[in-house]
DSSP file (Angstrom, degrees, kcal/mol; ACC not computed):
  #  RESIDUE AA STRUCTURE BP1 BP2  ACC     N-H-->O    O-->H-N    N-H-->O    O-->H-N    TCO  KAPPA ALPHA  PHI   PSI    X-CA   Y-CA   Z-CA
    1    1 A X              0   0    0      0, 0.0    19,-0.1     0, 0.0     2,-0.1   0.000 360.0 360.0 360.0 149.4  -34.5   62.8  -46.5
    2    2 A X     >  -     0   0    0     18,-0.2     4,-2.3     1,-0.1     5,-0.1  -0.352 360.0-108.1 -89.8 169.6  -34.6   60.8  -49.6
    3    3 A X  H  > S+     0   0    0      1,-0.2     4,-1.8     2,-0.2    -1,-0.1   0.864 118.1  48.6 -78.5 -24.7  -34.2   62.1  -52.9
    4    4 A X  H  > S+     0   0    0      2,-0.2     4,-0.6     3,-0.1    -1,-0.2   0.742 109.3  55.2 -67.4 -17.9  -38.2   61.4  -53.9
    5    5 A X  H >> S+     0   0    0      2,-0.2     3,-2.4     3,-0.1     4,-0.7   0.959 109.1  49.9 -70.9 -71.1  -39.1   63.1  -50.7
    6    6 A X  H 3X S+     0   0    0     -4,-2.3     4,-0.8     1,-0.3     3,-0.4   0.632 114.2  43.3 -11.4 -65.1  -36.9   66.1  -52.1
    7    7 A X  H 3< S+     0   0    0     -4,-1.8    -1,-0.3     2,-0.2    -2,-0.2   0.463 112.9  47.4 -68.8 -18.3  -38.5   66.2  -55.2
    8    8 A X  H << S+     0   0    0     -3,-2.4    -2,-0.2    -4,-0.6    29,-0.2   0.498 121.8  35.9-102.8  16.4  -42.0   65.9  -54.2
    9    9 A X  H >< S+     0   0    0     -4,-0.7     3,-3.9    -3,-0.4    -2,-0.2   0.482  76.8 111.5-132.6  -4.1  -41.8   68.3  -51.7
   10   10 A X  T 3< S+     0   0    0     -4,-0.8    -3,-0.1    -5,-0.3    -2,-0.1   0.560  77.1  56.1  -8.5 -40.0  -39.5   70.7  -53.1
   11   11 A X  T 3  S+     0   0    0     24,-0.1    -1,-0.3    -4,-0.1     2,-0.2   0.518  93.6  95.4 -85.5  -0.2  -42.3   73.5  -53.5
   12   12 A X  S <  S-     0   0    0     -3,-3.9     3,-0.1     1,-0.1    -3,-0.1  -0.474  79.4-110.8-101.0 173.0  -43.2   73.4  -50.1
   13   13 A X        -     0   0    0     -2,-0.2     2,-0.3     1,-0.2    -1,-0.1   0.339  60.8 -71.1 -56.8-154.8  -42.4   75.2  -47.0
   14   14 A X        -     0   0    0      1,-0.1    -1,-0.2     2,-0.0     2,-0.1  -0.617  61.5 -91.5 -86.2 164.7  -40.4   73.3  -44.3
   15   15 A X        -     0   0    0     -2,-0.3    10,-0.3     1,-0.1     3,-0.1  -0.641  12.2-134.2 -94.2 157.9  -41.9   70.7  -42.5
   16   16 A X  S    S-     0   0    0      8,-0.3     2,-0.3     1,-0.2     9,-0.2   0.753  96.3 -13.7 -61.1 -50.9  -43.7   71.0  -39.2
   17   17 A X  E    S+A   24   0A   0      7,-0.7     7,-1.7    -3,-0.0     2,-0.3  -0.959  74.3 178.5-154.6 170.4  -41.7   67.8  -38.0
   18   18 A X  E     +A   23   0A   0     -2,-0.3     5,-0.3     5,-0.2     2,-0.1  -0.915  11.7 170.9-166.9 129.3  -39.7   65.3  -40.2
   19   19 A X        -     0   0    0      3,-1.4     3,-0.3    -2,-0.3    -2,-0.0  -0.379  57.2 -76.1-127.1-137.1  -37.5   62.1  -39.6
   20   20 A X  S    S+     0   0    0      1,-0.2   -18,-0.2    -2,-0.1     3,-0.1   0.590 127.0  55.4-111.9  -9.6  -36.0   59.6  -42.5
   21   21 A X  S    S-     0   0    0      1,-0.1     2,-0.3   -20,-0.1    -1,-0.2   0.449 123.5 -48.6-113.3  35.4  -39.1   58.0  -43.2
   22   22 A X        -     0   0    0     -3,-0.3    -3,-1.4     2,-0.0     2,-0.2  -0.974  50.5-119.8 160.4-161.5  -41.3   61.1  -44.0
   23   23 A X  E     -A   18   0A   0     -2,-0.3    -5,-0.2    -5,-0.3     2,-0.2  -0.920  13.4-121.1-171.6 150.1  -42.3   64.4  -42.8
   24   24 A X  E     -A   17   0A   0     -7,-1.7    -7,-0.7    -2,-0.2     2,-0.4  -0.429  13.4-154.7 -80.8 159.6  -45.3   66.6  -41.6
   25   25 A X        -     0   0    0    -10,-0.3     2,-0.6    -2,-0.2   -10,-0.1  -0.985   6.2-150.1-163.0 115.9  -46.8   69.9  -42.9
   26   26 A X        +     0   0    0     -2,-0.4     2,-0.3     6,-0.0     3,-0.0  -0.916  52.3  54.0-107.4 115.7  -48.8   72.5  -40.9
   27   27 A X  S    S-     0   0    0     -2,-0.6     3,-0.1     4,-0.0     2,-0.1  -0.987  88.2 -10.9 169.7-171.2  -51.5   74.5  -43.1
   28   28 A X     >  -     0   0    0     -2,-0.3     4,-1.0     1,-0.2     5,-0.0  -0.521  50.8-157.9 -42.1 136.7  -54.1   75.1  -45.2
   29   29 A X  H  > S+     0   0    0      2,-0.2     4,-2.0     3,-0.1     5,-0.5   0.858 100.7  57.5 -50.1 -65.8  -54.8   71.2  -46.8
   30   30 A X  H  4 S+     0   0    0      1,-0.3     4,-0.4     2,-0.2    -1,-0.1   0.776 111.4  34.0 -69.3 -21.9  -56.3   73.0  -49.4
   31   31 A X  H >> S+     0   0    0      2,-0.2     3,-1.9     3,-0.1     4,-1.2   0.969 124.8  46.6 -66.8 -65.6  -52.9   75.1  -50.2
   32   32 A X  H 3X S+     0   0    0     -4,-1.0     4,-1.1     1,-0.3    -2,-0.2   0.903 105.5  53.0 -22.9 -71.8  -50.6   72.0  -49.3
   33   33 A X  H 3< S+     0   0    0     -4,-2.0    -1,-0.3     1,-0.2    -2,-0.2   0.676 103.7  60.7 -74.8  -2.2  -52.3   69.5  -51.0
   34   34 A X  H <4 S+     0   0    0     -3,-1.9    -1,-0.2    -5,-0.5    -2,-0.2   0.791 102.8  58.0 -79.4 -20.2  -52.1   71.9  -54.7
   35   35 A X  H  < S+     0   0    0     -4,-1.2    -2,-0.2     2,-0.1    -1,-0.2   0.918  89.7  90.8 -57.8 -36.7  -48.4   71.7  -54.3
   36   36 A X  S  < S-     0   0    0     -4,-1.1     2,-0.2     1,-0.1     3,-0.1  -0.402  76.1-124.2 -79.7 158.9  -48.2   68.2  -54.3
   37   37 A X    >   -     0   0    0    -29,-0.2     3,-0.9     1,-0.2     4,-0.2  -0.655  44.5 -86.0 -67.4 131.5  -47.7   66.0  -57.5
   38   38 A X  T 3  S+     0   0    0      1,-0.2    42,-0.3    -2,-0.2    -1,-0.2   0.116 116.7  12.7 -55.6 166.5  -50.4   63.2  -58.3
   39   39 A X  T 3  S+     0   0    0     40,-2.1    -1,-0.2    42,-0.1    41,-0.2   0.819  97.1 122.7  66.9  29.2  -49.8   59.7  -56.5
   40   40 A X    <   +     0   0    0     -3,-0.9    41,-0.2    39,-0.2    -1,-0.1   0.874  58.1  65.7 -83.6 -29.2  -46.9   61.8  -54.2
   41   41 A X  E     -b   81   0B   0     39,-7.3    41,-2.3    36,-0.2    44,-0.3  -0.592  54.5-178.5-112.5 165.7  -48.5   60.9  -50.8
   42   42 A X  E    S+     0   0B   0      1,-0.2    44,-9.9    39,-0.2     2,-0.3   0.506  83.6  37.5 -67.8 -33.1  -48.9   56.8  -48.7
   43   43 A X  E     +b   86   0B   0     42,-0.2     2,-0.4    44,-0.1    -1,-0.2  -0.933  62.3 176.6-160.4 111.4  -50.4   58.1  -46.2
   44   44 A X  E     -b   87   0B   0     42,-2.5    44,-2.8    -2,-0.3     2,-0.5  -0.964  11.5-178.7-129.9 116.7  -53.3   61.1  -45.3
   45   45 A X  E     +b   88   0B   0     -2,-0.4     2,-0.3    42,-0.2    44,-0.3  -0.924  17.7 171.3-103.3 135.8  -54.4   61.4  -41.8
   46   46 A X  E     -b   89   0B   0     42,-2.7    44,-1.5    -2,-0.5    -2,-0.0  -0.893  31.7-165.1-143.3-179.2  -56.9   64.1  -41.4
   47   47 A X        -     0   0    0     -2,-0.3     3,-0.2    42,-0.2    44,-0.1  -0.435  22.3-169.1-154.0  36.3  -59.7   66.0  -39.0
   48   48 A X        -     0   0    0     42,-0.2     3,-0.1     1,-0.2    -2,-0.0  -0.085  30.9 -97.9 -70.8 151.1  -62.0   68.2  -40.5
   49   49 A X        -     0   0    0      1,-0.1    -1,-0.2     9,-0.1    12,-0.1  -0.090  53.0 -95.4 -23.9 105.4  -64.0   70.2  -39.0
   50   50 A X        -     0   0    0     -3,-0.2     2,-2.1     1,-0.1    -1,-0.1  -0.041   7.7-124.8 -87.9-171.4  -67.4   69.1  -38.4
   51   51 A X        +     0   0    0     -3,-0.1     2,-0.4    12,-0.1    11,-0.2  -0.504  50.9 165.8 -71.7 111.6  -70.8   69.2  -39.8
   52   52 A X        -     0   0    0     -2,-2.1    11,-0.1     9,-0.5     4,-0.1  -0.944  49.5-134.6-116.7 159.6  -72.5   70.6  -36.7
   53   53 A X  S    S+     0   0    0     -2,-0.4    10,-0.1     9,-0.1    -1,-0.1   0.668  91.1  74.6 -78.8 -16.8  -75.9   72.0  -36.6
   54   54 A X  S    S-     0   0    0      1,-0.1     2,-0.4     8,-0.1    -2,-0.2   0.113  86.4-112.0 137.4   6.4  -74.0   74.6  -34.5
   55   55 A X        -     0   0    0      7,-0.1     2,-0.3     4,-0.0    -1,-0.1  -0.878  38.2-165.2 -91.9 142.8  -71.7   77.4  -35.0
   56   56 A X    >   -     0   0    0     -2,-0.4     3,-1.6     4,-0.1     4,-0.1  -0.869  32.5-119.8-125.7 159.9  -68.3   76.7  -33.5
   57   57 A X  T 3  S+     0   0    0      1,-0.3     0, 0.0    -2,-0.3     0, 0.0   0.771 110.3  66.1 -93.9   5.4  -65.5   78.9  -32.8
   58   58 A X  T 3  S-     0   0    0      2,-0.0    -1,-0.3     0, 0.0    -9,-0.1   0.519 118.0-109.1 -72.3 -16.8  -63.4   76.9  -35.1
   59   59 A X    <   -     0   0    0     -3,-1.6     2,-0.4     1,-0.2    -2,-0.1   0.916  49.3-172.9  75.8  53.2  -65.4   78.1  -37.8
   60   60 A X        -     0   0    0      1,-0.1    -1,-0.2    -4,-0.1    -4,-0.1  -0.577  25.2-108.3 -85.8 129.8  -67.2   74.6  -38.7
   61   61 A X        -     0   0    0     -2,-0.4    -9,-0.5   -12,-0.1    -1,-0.1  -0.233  35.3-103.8 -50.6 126.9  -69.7   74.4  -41.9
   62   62 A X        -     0   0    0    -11,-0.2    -9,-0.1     1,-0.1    -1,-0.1   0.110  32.5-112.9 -28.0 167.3  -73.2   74.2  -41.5
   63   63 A X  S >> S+     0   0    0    -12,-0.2     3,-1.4     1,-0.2     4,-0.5   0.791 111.2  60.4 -89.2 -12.8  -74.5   70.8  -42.0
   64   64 A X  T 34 S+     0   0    0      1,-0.3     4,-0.3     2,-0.1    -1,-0.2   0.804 115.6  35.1 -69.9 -35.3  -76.5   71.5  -45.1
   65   65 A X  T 34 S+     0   0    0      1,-0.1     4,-0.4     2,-0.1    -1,-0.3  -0.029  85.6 103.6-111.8  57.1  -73.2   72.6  -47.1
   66   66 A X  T <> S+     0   0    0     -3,-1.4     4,-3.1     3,-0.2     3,-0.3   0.762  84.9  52.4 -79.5 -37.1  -70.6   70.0  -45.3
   67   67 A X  H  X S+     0   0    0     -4,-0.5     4,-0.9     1,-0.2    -2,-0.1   0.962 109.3  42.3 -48.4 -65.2  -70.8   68.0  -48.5
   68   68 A X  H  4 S+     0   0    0     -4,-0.3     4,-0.3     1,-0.2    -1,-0.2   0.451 115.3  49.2 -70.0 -22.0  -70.1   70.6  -50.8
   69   69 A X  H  > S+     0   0    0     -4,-0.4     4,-0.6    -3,-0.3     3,-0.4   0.807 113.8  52.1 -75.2 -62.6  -67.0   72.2  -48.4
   70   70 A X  H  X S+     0   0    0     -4,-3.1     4,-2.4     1,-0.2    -2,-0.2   0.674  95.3  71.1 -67.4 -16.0  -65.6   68.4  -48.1
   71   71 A X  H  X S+     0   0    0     -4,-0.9     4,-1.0    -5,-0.3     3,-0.3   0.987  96.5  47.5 -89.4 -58.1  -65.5   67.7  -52.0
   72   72 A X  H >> S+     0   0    0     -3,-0.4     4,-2.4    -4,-0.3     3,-0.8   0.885 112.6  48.7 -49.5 -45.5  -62.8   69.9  -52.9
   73   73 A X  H 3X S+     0   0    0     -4,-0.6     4,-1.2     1,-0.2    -1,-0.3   0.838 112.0  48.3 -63.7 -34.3  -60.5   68.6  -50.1
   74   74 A X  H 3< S+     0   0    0     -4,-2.4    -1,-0.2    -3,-0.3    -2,-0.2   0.313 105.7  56.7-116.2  26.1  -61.1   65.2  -50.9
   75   75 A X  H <X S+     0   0    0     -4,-1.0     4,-2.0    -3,-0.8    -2,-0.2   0.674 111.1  45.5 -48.3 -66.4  -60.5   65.5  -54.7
   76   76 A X  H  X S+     0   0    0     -4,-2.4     4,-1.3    -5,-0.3    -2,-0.2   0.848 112.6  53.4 -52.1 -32.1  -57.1   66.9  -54.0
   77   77 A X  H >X S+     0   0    0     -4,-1.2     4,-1.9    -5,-0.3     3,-1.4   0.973 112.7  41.6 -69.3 -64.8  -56.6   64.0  -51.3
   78   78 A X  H >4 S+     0   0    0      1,-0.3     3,-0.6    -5,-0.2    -2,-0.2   0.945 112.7  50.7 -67.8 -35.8  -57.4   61.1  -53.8
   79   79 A X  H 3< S+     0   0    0     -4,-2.0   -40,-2.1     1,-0.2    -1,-0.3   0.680 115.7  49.6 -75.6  -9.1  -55.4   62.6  -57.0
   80   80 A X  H << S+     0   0    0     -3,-1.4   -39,-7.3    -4,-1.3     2,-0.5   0.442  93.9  85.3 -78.4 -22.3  -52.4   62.9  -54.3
   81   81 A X  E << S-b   41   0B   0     -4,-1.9   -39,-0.2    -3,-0.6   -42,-0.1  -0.561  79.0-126.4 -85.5 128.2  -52.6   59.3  -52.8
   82   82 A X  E     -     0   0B   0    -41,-2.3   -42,-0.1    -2,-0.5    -1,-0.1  -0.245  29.3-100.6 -70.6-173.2  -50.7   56.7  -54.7
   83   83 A X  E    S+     0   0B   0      1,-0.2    -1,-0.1   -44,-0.2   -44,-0.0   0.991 126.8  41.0 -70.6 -75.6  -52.3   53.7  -55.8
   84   84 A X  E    S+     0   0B   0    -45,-0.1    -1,-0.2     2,-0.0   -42,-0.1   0.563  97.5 111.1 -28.1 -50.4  -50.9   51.7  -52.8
   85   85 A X  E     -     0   0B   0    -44,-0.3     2,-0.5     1,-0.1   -42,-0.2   0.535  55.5-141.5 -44.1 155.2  -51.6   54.7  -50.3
   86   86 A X  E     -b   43   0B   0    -44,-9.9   -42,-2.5     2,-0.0     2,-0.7  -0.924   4.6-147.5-135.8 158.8  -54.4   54.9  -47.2
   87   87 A X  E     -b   44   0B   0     -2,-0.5     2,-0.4   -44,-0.2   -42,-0.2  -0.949   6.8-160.8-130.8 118.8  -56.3   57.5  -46.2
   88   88 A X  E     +b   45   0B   0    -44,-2.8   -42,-2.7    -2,-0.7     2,-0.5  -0.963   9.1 177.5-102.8 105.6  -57.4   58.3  -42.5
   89   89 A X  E     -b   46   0B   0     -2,-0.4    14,-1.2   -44,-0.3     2,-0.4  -0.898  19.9-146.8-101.1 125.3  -60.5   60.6  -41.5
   90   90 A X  E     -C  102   0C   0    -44,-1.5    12,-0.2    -2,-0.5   -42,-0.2  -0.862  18.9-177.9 -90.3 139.5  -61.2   60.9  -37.8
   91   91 A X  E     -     0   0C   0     10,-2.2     2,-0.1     1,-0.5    11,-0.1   0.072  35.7 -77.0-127.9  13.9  -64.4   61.2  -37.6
   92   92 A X  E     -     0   0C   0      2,-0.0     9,-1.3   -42,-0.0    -1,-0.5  -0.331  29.1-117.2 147.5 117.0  -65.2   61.6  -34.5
   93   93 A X  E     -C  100   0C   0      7,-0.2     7,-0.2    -2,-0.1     3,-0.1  -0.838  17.3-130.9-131.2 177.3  -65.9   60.4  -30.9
   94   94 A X        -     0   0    0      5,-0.6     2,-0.2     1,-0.3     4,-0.1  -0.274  60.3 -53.8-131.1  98.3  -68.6   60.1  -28.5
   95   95 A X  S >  S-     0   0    0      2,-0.1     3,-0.7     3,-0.1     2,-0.6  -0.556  77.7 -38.7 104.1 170.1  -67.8   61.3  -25.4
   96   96 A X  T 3  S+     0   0    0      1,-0.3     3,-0.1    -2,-0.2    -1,-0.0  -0.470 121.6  21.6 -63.7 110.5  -65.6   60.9  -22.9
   97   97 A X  T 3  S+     0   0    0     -2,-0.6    -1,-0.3     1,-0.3    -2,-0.1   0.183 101.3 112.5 111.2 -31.8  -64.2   57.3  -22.1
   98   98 A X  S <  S-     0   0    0     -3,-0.7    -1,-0.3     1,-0.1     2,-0.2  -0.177  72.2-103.7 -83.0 179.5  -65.2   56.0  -25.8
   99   99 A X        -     0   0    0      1,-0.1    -5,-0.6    -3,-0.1    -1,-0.1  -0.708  40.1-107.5 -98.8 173.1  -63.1   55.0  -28.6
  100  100 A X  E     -C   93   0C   0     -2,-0.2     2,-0.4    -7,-0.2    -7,-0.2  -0.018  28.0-120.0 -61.1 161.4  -62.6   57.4  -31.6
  101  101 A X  E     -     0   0C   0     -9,-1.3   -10,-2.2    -8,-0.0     2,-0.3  -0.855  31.6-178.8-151.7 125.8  -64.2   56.7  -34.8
  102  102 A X  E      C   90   0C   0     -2,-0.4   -12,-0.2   -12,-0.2   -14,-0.0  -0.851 360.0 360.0-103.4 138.1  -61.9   56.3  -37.7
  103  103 A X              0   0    0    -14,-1.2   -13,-0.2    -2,-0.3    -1,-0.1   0.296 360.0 360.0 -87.3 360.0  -63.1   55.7  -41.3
């Protein structure tokens, strides 16, 4: 691991999975991403929950507050990304046999 990977992850647990050009983290986002130092991350792939109208056993937000659930996570996400950095939301597919849909 390099010595800026070292230092920006230094408060965190061990990683989930890790090689020489980065490493993974399994947890809370919202706990994870307070650890980190701004601009730390390249590259944020993520899955939330969705809004559905409803109840799941995943514990998915109504759709009426999804907004208001998502805004904190993706505050911490943008003060964590470097400049340079990209940011991946799955969003979603529809059905079986279709492609995903990534924003």
């Amino acid at each position: 691991m390099s010595q800026q990977l070292t230092d920006i992850t230094k408060n965190l647990h061990a990683p989930f999975y890790e090689t020489e050009d980065g490493c993974a983290y399994l947890g809370d986002a919202r706990d994870l991403l307070a650890m980190l130092p701004d601009q730390a991350v390249n590259l944020i792939v993520t899955s939330p929950p969705f809004a559905l109208r409803r109840q799941k056993e995943y514990g998915n937000v109504d759709a009426s507050e999804y907004v208001e659930w998502f805004q904190p996570f993706a505050r911490e996400m943008w003060r964590v990304l470097a400049q340079s950095g990209s940011l991946v939301i799955h969003i979603g597919s529809r059905g079986k046999g279709c492609r995903h849909g990534f924003a």
